[in-house]
N, C-alpha and C positions, 0 to 999 in steps of 0.2 A: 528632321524636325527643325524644319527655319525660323519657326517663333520661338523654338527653345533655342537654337542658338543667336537670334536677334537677343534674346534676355539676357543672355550667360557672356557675351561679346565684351562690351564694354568694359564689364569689372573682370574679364581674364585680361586683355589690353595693359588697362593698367596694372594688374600685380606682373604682370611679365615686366611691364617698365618697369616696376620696383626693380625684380632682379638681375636688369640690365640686359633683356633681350631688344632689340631693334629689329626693324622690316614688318614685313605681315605675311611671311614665311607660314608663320601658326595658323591664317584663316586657312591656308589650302590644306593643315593637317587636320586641323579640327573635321570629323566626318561620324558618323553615324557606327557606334561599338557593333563589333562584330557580333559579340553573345550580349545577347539581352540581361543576362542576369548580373553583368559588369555596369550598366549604364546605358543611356539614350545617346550621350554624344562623348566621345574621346578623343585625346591630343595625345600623340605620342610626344614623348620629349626627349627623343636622342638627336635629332638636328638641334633644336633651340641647347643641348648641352653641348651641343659640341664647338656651337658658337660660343661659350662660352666658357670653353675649356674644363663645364665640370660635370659630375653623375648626372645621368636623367634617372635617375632613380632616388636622388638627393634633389633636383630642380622639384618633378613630380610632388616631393613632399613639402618642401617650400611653398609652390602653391597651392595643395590642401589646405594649412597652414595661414596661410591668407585670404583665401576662399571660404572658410570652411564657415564664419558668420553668415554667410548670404547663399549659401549654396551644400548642394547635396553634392558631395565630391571626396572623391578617395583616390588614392594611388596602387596602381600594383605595377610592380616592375618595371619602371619609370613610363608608365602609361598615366593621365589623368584622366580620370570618369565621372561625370556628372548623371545625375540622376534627377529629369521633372518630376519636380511638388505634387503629388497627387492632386492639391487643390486646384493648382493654375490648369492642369491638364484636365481638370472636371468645368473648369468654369468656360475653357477652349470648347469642350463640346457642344455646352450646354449653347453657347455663342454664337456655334455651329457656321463660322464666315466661311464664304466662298470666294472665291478667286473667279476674276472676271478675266476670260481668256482675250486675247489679241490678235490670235493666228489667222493668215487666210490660208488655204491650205489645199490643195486639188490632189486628190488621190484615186491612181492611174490601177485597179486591179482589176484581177481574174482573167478579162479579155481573152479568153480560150478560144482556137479554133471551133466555129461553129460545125463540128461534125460529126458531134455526139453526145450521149448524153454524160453528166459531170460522173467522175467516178472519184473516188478518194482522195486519188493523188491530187486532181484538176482539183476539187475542192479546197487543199492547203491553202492556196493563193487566196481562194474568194473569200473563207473563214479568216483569214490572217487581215485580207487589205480590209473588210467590212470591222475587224474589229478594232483596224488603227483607224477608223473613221467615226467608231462607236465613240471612240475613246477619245480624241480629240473635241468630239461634242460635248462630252462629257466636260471637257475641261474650260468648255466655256470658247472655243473657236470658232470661226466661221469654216466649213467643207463640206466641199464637190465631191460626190462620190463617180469617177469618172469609167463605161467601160466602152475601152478602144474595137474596135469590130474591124475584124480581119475579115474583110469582103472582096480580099482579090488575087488571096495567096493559093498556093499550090494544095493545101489542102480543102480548100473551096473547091479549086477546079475540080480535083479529084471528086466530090460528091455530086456537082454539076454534070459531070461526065455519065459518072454513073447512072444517075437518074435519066437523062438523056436515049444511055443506048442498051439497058440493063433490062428484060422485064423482073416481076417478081420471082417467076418462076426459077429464072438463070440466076437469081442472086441464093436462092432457095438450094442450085443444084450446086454450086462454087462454093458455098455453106455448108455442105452437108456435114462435115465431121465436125463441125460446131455446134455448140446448144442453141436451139431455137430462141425467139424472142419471149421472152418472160410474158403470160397471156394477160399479166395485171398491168403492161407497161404500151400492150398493141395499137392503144388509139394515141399516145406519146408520139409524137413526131423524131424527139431526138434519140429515142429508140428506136424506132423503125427505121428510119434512116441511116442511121450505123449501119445497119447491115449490107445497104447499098455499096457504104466507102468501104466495107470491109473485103465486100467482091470484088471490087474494082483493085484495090491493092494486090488482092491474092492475081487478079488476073496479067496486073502488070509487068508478075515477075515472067509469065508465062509469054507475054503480047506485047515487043514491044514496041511496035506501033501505037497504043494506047498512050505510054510516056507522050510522043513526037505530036498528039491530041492534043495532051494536056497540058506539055510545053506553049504550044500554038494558043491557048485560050489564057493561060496566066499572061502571054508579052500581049495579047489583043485586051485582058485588060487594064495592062499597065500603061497601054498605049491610050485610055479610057474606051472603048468600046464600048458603045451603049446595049448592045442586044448580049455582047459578054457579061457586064456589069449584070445586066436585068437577070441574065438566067442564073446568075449567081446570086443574085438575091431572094429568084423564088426559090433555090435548093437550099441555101443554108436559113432564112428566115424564121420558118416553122419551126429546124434543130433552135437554133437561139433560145424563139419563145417555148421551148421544150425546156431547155438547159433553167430562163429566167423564172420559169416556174419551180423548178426542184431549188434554185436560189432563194426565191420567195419565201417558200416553206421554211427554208432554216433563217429567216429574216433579214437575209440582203437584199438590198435594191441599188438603183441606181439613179442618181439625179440627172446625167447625163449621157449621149452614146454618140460616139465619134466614129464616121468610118473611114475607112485606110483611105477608099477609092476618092473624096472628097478631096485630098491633096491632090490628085492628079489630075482633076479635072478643073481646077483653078489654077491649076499653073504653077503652084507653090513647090511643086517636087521639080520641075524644070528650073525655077529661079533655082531653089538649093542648088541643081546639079549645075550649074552656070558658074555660082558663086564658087563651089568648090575646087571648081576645073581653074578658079584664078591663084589659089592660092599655093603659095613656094613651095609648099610638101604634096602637089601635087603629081601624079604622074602616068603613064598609060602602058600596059601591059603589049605582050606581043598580038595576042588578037583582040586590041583594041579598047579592052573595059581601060576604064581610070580606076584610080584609087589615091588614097592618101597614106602617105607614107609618115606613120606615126611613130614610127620610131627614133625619127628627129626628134619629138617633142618627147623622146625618152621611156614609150610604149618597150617592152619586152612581147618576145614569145612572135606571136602572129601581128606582126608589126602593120602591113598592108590591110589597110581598110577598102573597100570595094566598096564603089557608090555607082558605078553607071556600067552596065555591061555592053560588049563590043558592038550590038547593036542601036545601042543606043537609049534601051531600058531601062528605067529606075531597079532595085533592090529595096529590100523590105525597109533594110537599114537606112536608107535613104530616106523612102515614106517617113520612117520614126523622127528623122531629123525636122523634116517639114513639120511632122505632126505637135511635135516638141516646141518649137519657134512658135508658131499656134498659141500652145498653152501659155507660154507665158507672156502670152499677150491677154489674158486672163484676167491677170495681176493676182495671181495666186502666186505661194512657194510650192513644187511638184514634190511628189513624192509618188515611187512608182514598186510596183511588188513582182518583185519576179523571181523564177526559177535559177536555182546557182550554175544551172549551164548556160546561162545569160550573161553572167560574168562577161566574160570577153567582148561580146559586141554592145552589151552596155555600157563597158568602158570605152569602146568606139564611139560610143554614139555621143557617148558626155564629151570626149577629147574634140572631135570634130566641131558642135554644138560652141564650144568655148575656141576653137577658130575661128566661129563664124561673128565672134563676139557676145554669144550666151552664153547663161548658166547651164552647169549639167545637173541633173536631179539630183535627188536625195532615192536610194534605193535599196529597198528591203531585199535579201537574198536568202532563199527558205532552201533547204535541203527537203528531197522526195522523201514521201513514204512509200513505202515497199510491202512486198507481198511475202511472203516466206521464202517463194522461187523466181523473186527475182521483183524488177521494175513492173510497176502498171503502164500496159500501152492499150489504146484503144485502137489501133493498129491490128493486132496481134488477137483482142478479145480477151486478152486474162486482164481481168480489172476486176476492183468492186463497185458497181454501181451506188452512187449517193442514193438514190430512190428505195434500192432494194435495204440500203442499209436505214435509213430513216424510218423506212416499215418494220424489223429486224428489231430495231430500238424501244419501235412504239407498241409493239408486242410484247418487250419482253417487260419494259415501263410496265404497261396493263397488265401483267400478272401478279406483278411485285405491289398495284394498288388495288385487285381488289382481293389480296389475300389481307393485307392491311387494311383496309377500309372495305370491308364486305356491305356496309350500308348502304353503298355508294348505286346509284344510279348507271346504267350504261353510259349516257351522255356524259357525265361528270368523269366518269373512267374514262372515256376517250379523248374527253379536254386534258385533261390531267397529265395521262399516258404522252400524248401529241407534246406538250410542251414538254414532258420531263427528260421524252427519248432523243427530242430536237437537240437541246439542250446539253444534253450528256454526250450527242457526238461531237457539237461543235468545243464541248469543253474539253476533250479528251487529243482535239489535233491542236488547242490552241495553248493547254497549258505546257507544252514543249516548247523550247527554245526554238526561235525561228532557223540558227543554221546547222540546229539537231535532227537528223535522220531520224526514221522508227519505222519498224515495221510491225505493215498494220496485222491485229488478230482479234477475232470478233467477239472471245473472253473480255481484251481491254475494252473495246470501244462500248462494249454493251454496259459494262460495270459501271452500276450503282453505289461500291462501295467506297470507303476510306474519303480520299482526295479526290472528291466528283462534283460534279453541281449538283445532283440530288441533296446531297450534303449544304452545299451554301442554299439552296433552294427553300430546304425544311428549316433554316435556321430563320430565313425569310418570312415562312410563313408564321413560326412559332411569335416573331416579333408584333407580327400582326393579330394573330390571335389576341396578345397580351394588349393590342388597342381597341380591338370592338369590343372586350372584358371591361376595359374602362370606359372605352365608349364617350370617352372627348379627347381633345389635345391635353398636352403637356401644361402644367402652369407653371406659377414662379418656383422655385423651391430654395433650399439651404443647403449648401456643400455641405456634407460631413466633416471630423476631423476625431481619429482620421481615416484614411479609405483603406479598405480592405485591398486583398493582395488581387483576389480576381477582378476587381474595379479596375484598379489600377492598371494592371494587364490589356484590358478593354479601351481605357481612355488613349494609353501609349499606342496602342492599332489605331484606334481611330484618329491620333493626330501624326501618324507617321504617313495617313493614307493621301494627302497631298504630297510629300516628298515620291511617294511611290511613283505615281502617277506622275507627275514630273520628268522621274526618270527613264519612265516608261517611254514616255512620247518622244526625249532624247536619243535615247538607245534604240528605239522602236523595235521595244521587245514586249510585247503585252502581255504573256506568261507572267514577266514580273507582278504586275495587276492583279493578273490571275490567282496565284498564290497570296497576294495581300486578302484579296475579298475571303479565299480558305481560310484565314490566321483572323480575320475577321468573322469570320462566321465560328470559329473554335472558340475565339477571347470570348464572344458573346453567349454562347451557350454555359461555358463554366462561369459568367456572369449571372445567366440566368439560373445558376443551380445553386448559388451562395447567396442571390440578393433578390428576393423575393417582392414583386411588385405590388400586390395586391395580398393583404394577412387579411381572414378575417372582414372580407369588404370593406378596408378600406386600403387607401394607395399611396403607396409610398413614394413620394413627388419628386426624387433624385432618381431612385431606381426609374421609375416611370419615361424624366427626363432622358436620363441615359437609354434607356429602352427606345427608345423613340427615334433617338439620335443615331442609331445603330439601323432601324428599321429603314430609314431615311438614304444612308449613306449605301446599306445592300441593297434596297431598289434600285439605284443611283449605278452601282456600280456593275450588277447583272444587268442591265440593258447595256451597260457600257462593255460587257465584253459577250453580251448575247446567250444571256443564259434569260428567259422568260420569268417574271419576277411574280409565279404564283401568289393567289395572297392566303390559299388554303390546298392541302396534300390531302 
């Protein structure tokens, strides 16, 4: 609450000066009560007692004590707790300012090898970086949503190969003890093409001449090989535009798309490897690659960083570094979403980067989701496909609406169903903490109940109902005095929901978010059951404003973390 502690600041200030406290030790205590039913903002005061050698549970009531004419404030156990005016925090709503953001901001996600189509796991990253990108708009910033395209790695070749030298029939007989293609997904490219990479894998372990293949077409196109390059963009292309369709559907897109092989063909991964080779923690192995030897600059663990192999090759990590220099030439701040087995060579890739005299990004590390027996690979074929599961969803949506809503038209059950089910799986991997594991099970991800977005969803619509009821804007009205408990309730969510958000984007944890807009959509519902809008046709111009302001703030805030912002269930 920064407007409530901008109020309360001043005259805490001076009665601390009364009691002889010095510094400003108290602005970093002062911070937000842990239990709501203590207060909006609290100051412990065992440091400020200690400076001054007496009780914080004696200081604590000193300033009660002197606070207590201008201020809602009490002590319990040498804690001080303030509590906003119900009025100021009705009249904060009703005011309803915004913050005008400043950020420029390039956000680097998803970028999955193009070789198949998205499955659960793969989807964490695009749900996570699309919603710190939701979210940053939301706050008034300027962002890039960027996705990097792996056009010339080992898992490219692998499906270029495949395609190549596979018919369908032979990927059909290498497959057999596998499930067939799903017949709802056959004209899907990044469906039908799994199956290719998946032959080719299984074959590898049998043939391995196929490796020494597909070795030979990743250095031809690291070396830029145009008829390499080319065949590698008609195999994975199609998967992509496969993948950015099931993307679409749950509402990510992309502003921009960067590809690996464009560093090597300007020359920009040879500069890097040039500049690297100059610098004093350089060094070259016995068959020849270089690397950097980061453990001068105080790396632990796998200290050698590898940037050019003995032939004289770039590495992935290498491309990333060119790719990196790149952006921030941008003139954006990066920020990049990755997998926690990234760790290590993204702290390579940032250490190097800042040898070279750059920044190293800012980077989100999500922990996988799992299957009950184990890791999702698309490798291997145990996965859950995002497709099958967004149909999965929007089936089970449609039962749930026209058992409730039997009046309803097919077409409206199928609008309805499509956003509620979209909606419920992207809220069910997003309100987990990003470096939280889970494993997935199709009870959670389906559920509609408790702590879901159906839940913030209905609350959304129920706000809107309550305006075509009245059927214009808000006008002027009259605070009350004084406000009821569940008002009150309501105004505190609603002016905590800039701090949230704040910290959100700090942390880049958007769960946090997540949960404000639940505790938003609960305050408002028990609002709506105590403070009735409309008696009797006519409307009651506080409740209405608050109504409004609430309505405003959950549309606002479901697009911002990709829940579809119904305006009727």
């Amino acid at each position: 609450m920064k407007g409530f502690q901008n109020l309360i600041e001043k005259d805490l200030e001076s009665a601390l000066t009364d009691l002889g406290v010095s510094g400003d030790l108290w602005r970093k205590l002062l911070s937000h009560s842990r239990e709501r039913s203590q207060g909006d903002l609290t100051l412990p005061c065992f440091p400020l007692g200690k400076q001054l050698s007496r009780s914080p549970i004696d200081m604590a009531d000193d300033l009660v004590t002197i606070l207590a004419s201008k201020h809602d404030v009490s002590a319990t156990n040498g804690y001080l707790n303030f509590k906003a005016d119900g009025e100021w925090l009705a009249q904060r709503a009703i005011d309803g300012k915004k913050k005008a953001g400043s950020k420029k901001i390039l956000i680097e996600h998803t970028s999955a090898n193009p070789n198949g189509p998205f499955h659960v796991g793969r989807a964490r990253n695009a749900i996570l970086g699309d919603t710190m990108v939701r979210l940053y708009r939301l706050n008034g910033d300027e962002v890039k949503a960027e996705y990097y395209v792996d056009d010339m790695g080992k898992q490219v070749a692998i499906l270029a190969w495949a395609l190549a030298n596979l018919s369908s029939e032979e990927v059909d007989e290498v497959l057999a003890d596998k499930d067939e293609i799903n017949p709802k997904w056959e004209e899907k490219a990044d469906h039908a093409r799994v199956r290719w990479y998946q032959a080719a894998q299984a074959l590898r372990e049998q043939r391995p001449e196929i490796d020494q293949e597909i070795a030979k077409m990743v250095h031809d196109s690291e070396d830029g090989d145009d008829s390499v390059l080319v065949a590698f963009e008609n195999a994975y292309q199609p998967v992509l535009d496969g993948m950015l369709e099931t993307l679409s559907r749950m509402g990510i897109g992309f502003d921009t798309f960067t590809r690996e092989s464009v560093f090597v063909i300007d020359g920009s991964v040879a500069k890097v490897m040039a500049r690297l080779e100059s610098l004093e923690i350089h060094g070259t192995a016995d068959n020849g690659a270089h690397f950097l030897d980061l453990g001068a600059r105080g790396l632990k663990g796998k200290t050698e960083f590898f940037f050019r192999r003995g032939d004289g090759s770039s590495l992935y990590a290498t491309r990333d570094i060119a790719y990196h220099m790149w952006k921030w030439q941008q003139g954006f701040d990066l920020l990049n979403v990755l997998g926690e087995d990234h760790r290590l060579q993204s702290k390579q890739v940032g250490m190097a980067l800042e040898e070279l005299g750059e920044k190293a990004p800012e980077v989100i590390f999500y922990a996988f989701i799992k299957l009950p027996e184990g890791k999702m690979s698309t490798r291997k074929g145990n996965v859950v496909f995002m497709d099958d599961l967004l149909d999965e969803a929007k089936e089970h949506a449609a039962a749930v609406v026209r058992e409730l809503r039997p009046e309803l038209d097919i077409d409206s059950v199928e609008e309805i169903a499509e956003a509620v089910g979209v909606s419920a799986v992207r809220f069910n991997i997003i309100r987990v903490s990003p470096e939280k594991g889970f494993t997935f099970t199709w009870d959670e991800a389906l559920s509609f109940e408790g702590n879901s977005a159906p839940f913030i969803m209905y609350s959304h619509t129920r706000a809107c109902s309550i305006a075509r009821k009245v059927g214009r804007g808000s006008n002027d009205c009259t605070i009350p005095s004084p406000i009821n408990q569940s008002t009150k309730e309501l105004l505190r969510t609603i002016e905590l929901g800039a701090d949230v958000l704040d910290r959100t984007l700090k942390e880049s944890k958007p769960h946090l978010y997540a949960n404000h807009l639940l505790e938003l959509a609960s305050t408002f519902n028990a609002f709506y059951r105590d403070n009735p809008v409309v008696v009797e046709g006519v409307v009651d111009e506080f409740n209405f404003a608050i109504c409004e302001r609430t309505r405003v703030l959950l549309h606002d805030g479901m697009v911002g973390i990709g829940i579809e912002p119904l305006t009727s269930m």
